[in-house]
C-alpha positions, 0 to 999 in steps of 0.5 A: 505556552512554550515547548518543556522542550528545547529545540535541539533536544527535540529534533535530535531525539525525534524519529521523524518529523517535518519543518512544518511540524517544527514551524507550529512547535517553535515557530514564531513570524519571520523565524522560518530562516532561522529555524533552516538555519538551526537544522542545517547546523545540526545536520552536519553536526551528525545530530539530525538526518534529512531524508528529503526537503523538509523531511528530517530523523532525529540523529540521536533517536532511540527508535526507528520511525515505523516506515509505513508513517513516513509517506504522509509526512511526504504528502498530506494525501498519501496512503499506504497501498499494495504490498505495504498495506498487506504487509501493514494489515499482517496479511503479507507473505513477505516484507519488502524493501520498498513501501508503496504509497497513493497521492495524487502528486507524483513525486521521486523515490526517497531511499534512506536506511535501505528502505525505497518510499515509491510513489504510485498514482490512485486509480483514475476511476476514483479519482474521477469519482473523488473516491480517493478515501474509498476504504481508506483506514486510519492505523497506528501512528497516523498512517492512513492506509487502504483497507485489507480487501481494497489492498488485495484488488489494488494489489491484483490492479497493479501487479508491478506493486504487489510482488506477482501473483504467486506472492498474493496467492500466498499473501491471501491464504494468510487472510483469516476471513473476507468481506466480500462485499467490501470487494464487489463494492470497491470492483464496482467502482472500478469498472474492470470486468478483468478484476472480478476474474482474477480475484475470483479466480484466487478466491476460488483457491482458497474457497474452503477456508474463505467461504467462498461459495454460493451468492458471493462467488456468483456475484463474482461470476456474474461480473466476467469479462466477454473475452479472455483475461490473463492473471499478469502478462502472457507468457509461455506456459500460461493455462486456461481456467474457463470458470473465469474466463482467465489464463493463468501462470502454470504454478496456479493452474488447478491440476489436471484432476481438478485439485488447486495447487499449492 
């Protein structure tokens, strides 16, 4: 059956699409130069843009693409991860101008219309596991992203994708529950005795309106490190939470009579 339709009114109209997409729509054997040659005619023509080989917007489109569905249309394997899977799962202080994703090929950022897609390598453990679906979700407009608890712990994993600590303690206080064992099964995998005490620790701050008491705090406790932890890098000012073994930035240190600061 052929397209209703026509090859220039779909790609100058699409908000993003790929030469592969464009192959299966309007391809037939031996026409992959003349489908190149077509876009290539409507990109300076102003009617199509390219934000990367193979990877097109339509010029004329009257919606943006969702930026978080981009990154597949990159890499067949890619998940949304970090901060941009907080901020997908509306569970993010702030929205940056960067969207981090998982694949296991590396490739260069794409920066277009002001927003930087940066590849991020998964964690070594699941690959080597062959875990890289681990509580990987299927969201809207095909986005394949990590799970809102996977996210927290591979945000803690990667603080250079995640906006600091600060930023995820104030990114977990808009988390309206948490699946604790969700978390203690992904920690597990992972194998980081340090993870367990830094998302222990930010639990801890936000025990009462999460729940954090009893057997899945102490689940948490049980996994500590034998020697000191640092949530991020070492830095003046840095104080010390013994419960978790931990030394923390001094705007996240309980106050000297025990209170959590906010």
């Amino acid at each position: 059956m052929r397209p209703k339709v026509s090859f220039t009114q779909y790609v100058q109209s699409s908000p993003l699409f790929t030469l592969g997409e464009l192959r299966d729509r309007y391809g037939k054997k031996g026409q992959n130069r003349s489908l190149r040659n077509m876009l290539y005619r409507l990109k300076r023509q102003g009617r199509v843009r390219q934000l990367t080989k193979e990877v097109y917007v339509g010029g004329l489109a009257t919606g943006l693409a969702n930026r978080y569905s981009v990154p597949r249309k990159f890499r067949e394997d890619a998940v949304v991860a970090c901060h941009s899977a907080l901020e997908f799962h509306g569970a993010a202080n702030q929205v940056f101008q960067t969207v981090y994703y998982f694949s296991t090929r590396a490739r260069k950022d794409v920066v277009f219309d002001g927003v930087t897609y940066h590849c991020v390598t998964p964690p070594r453990q699941l690959v080597r596991a062959r875990a890289l679906d681990f509580q990987v979700e299927s969201g809207r407009d095909d986005v394949r992203v990590t799970g809102r608890e996977r996210s927290i712990a591979d945000c803690l994993m990667f603080l250079e994708y995640s906006g600091g600590s600060e930023e995820l303690d104030r990114s977990l206080a808009m988390f309206p529950s948490f699946d604790f064992e969700a978390a203690l099964e992904y920690l597990k995998l992972l194998r980081m005795p340090w993870l367990y005490a830094r998302l222990g620790f930010l639990l801890d701050r936000h025990a009462e309106k999460l729940f954090f008491r009893d057997k899945p705090r102490d689940l948490f406790l049980r996994k500590l490190p034998k020697g000191v932890a640092y949530l991020g890098r070492k830095r003046p000012g840095d104080r010390w939470v013994p419960t978790w073994h931990l030394m923390v930035p001094e705007a996240l240190a309980p106050s000297t009579d025990g209170s959590i600061r906010t």
